[in-house]
C-alpha positions as CSV (number, residue, x, y, z in Angstrom):
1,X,218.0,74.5,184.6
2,X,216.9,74.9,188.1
3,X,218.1,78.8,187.5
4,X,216.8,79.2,184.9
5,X,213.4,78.7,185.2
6,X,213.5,80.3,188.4
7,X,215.2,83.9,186.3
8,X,212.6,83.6,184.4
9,X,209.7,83.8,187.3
10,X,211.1,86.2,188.5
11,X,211.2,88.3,185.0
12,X,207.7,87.5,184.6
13,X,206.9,88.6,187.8
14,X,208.8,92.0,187.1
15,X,207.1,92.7,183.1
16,X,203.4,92.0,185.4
17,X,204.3,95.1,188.1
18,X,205.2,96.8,184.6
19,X,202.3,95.9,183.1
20,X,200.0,96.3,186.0
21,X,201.8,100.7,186.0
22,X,201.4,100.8,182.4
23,X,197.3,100.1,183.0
24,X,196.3,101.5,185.9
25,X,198.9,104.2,186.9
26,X,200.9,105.2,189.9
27,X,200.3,102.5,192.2
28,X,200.8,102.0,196.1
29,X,203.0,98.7,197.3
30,X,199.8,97.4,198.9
31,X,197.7,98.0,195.5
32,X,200.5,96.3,193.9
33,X,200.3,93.4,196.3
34,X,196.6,92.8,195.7
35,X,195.9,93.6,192.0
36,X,198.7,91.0,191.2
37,X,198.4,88.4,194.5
38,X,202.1,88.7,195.4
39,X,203.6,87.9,198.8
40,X,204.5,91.5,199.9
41,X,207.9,90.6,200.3
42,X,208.4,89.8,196.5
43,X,206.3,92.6,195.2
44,X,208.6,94.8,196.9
45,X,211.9,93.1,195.5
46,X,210.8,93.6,192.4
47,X,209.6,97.2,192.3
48,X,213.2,97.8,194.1
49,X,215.1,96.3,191.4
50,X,212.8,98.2,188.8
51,X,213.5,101.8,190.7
52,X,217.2,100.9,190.4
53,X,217.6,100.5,186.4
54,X,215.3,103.0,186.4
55,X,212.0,100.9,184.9
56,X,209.7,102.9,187.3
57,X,210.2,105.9,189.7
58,X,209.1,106.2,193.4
59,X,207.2,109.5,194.0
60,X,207.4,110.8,197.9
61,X,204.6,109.5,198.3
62,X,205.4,106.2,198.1
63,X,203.5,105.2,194.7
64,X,205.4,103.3,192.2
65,X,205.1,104.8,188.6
66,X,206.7,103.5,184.8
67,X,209.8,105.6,184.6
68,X,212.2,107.6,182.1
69,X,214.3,104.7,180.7
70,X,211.6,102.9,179.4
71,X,211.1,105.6,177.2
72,X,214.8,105.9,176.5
73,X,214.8,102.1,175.8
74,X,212.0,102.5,173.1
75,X,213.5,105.5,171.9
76,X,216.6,103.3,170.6
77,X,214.3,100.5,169.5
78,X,212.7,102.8,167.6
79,X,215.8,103.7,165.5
80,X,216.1,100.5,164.0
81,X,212.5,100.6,162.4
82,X,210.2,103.8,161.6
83,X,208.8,104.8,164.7
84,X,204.9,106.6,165.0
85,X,206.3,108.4,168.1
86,X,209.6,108.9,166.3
87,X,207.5,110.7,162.9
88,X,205.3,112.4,165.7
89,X,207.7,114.0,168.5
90,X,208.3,117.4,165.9
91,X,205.0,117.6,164.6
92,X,203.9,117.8,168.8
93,X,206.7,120.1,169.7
94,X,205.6,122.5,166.8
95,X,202.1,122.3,168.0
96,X,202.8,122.9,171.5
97,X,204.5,125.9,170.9
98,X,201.7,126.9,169.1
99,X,198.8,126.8,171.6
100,X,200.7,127.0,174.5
101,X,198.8,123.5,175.8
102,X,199.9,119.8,176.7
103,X,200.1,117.8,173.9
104,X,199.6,113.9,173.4
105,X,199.8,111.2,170.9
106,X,197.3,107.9,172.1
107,X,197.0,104.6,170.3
108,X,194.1,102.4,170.6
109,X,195.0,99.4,172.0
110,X,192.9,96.6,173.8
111,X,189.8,98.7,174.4
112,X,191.6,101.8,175.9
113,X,193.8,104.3,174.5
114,X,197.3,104.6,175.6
115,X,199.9,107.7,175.4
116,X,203.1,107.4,173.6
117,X,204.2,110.5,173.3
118,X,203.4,113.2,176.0
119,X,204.5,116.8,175.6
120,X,203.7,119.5,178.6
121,X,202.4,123.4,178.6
122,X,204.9,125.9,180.0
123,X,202.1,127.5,181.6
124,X,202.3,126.6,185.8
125,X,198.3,125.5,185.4
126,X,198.1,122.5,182.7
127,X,197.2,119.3,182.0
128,X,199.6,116.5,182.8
129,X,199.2,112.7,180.6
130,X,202.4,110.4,181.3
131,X,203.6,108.7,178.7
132,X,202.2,104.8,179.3
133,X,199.0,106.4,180.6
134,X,196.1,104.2,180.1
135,X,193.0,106.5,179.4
136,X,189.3,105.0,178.4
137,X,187.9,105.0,174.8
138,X,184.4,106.5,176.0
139,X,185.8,109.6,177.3
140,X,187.6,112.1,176.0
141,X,188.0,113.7,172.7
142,X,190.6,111.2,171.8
143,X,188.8,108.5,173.0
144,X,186.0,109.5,170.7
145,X,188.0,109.7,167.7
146,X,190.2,105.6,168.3
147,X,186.8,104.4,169.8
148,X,185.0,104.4,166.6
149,X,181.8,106.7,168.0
150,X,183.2,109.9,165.7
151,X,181.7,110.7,162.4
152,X,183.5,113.7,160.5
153,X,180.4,114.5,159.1
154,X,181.1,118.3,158.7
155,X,184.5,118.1,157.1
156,X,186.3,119.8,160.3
157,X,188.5,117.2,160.9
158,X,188.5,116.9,164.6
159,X,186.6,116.1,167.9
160,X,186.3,118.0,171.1
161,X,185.7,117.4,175.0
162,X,184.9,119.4,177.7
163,X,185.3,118.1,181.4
164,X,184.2,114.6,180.3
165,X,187.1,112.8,181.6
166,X,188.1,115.2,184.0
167,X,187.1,118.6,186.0
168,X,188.1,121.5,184.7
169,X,189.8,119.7,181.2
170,X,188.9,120.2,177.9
171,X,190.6,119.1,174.9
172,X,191.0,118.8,170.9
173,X,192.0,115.7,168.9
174,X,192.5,115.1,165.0
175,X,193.0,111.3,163.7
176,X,196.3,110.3,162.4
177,X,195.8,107.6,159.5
178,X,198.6,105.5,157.9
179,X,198.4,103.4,154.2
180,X,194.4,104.9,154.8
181,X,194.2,103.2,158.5
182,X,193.6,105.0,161.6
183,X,196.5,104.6,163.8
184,X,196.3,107.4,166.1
185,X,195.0,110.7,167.7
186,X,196.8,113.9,168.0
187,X,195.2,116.0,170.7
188,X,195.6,119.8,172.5
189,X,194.4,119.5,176.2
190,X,194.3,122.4,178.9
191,X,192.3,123.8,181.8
192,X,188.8,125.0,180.3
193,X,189.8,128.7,181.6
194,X,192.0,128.9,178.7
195,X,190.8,126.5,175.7
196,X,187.0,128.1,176.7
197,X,184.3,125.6,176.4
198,X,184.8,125.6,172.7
199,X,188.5,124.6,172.7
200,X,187.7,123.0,168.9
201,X,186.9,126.9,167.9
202,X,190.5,127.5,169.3
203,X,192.4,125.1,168.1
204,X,190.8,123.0,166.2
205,X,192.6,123.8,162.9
206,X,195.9,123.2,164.1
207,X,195.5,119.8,165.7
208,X,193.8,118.6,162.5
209,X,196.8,120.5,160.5
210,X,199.4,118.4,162.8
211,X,197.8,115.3,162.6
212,X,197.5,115.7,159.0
213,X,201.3,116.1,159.0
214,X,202.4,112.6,161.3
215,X,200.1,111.0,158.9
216,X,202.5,112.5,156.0
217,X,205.8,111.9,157.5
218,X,204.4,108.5,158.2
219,X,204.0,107.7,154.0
């Protein structure tokens, strides 16, 4: 019993420095060590044994980041149900080829908006969203559409940013809607000095087009 209870601590311990990546990003040991009140010693254990079944990555830098096999893992979960990421992963590709931009899928969930499925330019200079990223719902063209403060009042069908979340960013996003609910936002982000400071001019039609399309292949 005595092992048991003490595996799972120790598992608990390991989904909170999973958790604690998932919400605020690449993380340092020490930031680690104080956003979740661990001994150093322990926190350190368990991002080692994370880095070695490959949970998270170590950058050489030394911050700890969620890493590939978690999205492996939910890639084979998602074959035994239909998947949102699953219906969207084509519908992105196509639409990355298209613009030539970064391409993301977010979800809404707990008052932020969270990437699932993260798709990069080819171009050297572009915008870079990890999958797991947790990104605010008050900034952002994305954020605009899961956070409630869009109103399609014009018919276009999608919402654009420019540098509100970040320097130099702007971006494109179209809602994705299942059985008539929103679910999620497809969006087109790049450095301003391509998408312009109109980047819903650009490519505004398409996101909408691809988000009308997940919403399809989603029934």
């Amino acid at each position: 019993m005595r092992e048991t209870v003490q595996g799972a601590a120790s598992l608990g311990k390991a989904v909170a420095v999973l958790d604690l990546l998932a919400r605020e990003g690449p993380s340092t040991l020490s930031s680690i060590v104080m956003a979740l009140g661990m001994p150093r010693a322990t926190a350190h254990r368990m991002a080692a044994a994370l880095v070695s079944y490959g949970l998270v990555d170590k950058d050489s830098a030394g911050s700890y980041r969620l890493g590939p096999r978690l999205v492996e893992l939910g890639r084979l979960a998602g074959q035994y149900r239909p998947s949102l990421a699953q219906a969207a992963a084509p519908v992105l590709a196509h639409l990355r080829d298209r613009t030539g931009e970064s391409v993301q899928l977010f979800v809404g969930e707990k008052g932020n908006r969270v990437c699932i499925v993260s798709l990069q330019s080819p171009h050297s200079l572009r915008t870079i969203v990890e999958v797991g990223a947790v990104l605010p719902l008050d900034k952002g063209s994305a954020g605009r559409v899961l956070g409630g403060s869009w109103r399609d009042s014009d018919g276009r069908g999608w919402a654009e940013s420019v540098e509100e979340r970040e320097r130099g960013v702007a971006s494109v996003s179209a809602p994705v809607y299942k059985d008539g609910s929103l679910v999620a936002a497809v969006s087109v982000s790049g450095p301003v000095e391509r998408t312009t400071r109109s980047p819903g001019a650009r490519y505004g039609r398409l996101v909408a087009d691809a988000a009308r399309r997940v919403s399809a292949a989603l029934g």
